[in-house]
N, C-alpha and C positions, 0 to 999 in steps of 0.2 A: 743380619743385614745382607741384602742381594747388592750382587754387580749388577750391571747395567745388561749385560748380555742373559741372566739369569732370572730376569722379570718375566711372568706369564705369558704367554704368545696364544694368540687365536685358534691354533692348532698345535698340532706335535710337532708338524714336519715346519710350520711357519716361520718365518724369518723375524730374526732381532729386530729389536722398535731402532729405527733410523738415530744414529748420536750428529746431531748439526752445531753448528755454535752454538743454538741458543741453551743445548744441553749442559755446555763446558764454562767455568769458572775461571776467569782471567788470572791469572798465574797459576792455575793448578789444570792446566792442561793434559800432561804428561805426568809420569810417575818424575819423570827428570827434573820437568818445569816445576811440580810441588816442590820436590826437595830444594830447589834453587829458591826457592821462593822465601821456604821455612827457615833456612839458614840466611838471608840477606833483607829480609823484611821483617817476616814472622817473631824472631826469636829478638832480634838486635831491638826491636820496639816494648817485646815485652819483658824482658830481662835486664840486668845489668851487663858491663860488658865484662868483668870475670866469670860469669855464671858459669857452672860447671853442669855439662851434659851428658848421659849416658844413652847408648842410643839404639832400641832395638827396631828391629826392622824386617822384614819379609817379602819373598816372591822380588816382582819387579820394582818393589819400594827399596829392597836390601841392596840391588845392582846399583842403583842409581845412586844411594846415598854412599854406597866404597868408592863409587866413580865421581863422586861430586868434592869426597872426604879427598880422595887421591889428589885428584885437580885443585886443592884449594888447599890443605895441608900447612903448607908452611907460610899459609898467607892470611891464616887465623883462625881456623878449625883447629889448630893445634893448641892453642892456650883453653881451649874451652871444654872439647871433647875427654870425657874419660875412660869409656869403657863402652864396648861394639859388640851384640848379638844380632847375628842374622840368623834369621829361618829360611832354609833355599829345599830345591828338591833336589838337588845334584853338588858335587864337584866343582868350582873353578879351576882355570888355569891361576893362580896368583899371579903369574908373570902379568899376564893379560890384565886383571880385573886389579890389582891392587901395586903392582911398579916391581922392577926389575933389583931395586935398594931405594933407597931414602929412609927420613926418617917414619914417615906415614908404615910403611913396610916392615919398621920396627916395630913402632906401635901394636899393626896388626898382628903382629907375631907374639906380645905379650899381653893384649890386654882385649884380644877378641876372642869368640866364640863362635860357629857355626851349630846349628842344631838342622839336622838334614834329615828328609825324609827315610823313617826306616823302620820294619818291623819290630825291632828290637826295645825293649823298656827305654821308658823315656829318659835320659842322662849317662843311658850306656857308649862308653868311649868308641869312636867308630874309626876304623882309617881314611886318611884324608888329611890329614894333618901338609902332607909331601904336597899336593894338591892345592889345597886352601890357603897353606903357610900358616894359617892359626888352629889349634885344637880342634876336634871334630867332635859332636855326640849325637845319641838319636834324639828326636823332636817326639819319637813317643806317637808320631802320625805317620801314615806312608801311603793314605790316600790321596788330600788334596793341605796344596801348601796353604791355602788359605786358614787352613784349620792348626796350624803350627803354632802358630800365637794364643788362642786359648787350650791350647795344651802344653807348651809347654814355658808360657810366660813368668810362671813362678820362678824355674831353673834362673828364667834371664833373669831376674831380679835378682833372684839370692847370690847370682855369679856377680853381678855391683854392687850389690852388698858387701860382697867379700874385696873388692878391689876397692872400697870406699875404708873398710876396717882395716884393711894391712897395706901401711904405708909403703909405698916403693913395689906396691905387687906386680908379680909377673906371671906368665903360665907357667908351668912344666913341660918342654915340648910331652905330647903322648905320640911314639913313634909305633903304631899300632897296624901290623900285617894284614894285609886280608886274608891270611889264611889260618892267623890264630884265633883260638875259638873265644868262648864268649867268658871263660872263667878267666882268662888272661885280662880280660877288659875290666873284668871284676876287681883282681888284685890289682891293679890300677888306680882303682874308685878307690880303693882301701890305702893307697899308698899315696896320693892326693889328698885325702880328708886329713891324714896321719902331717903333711908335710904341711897346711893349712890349720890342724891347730897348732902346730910347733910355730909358727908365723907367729898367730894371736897371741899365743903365750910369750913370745919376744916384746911381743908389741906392749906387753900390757906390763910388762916387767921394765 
């Protein structure tokens, strides 16, 4: 699927086809205006109202829904939402993009995921955790964000899966250097999957 700006042009050098109203869809304006839309129209019409939501997201769709999640948090995204991956190409400030405390802040710190643009195999622990305030890993892409979601959309699933299976689940902070190498990120992965079946095996006992 092409963006709008990525449609064929009459030449190399030519200019993008003009976006006027009649291009744009009332409530899905903006990346901002969908997500307000999906969570106050969208979801409340087709769902019940306990439905439980997992919700991953990318590029300027991910901004929007931590900024919408934040803003609205305790005002009823909280009883519904369960579990947050974004795909970004960088870093946030947390302070900034997701609040200084609350409990939205908690949340993100145990039950989200960022998958970031990086050379590195796709589900390798990356630092940024200090940054994002939730776990970091690679997305398995480091070209363009748009490409994050079908590469690395399985991870986000099996990471709700896992928080759907083990009741009361949380992350592990991963407090991961930038200058430690890549076998450190390994024994990681190894010491996660390890503390994650000891989970299920609680769970199931």
């Amino acid at each position: 699927m092409m963006t709008w700006y990525a449609l064929p042009r009459k030449t190399a050098v030519g200019q993008a086809m003009e976006i006027t109203e009649k291009n744009r869809v009332p409530g899905h304006r903006d990346p901002g205006e969908h997500i307000a839309t999906l969570f106050e129209d969208v979801i409340p019409r087709a769902c019940k109202e306990d439905v439980k939501i997992d919700i991953a997201a990318i590029g300027d769709g991910a901004t929007q829904a931590v900024e919408y999640l934040r803003d609205h948090w305790e005002g009823g995204c909280e009883r519904n939402v369960v579990a947050m991956a974004v795909g970004v190409g960088y870093t946030w400030s947390v302070e900034y993009m997701v609040g200084e405390e609350g409990r939205f802040r908690m949340f993100w710190g145990a039950r989200a995921r960022a998958y970031i643009q990086s050379d590195e195999p796709l589900d390798t622990p990356l630092a940024g955790r200090k940054e994002m305030g939730c776990n970091c890993f690679s997305a398995g892409e480091s070209g363009v964000v748009e490409l994050i979601m079908p590469t690395a959309y399985k991870s986000m699933l099996q990471f709700f899966q896992l928080v759907d299976d083990v009741k009361g689940y949380c992350e592990v902070p991963a407090a991961i250097e930038e200058t430690e190498e890549l076998e450190d990120a390994e024994d990681l992965v190894e010491g996660q999957k390890e503390a994650e079946e000891g989970q299920g095996a609680g769970k199931e006992s």
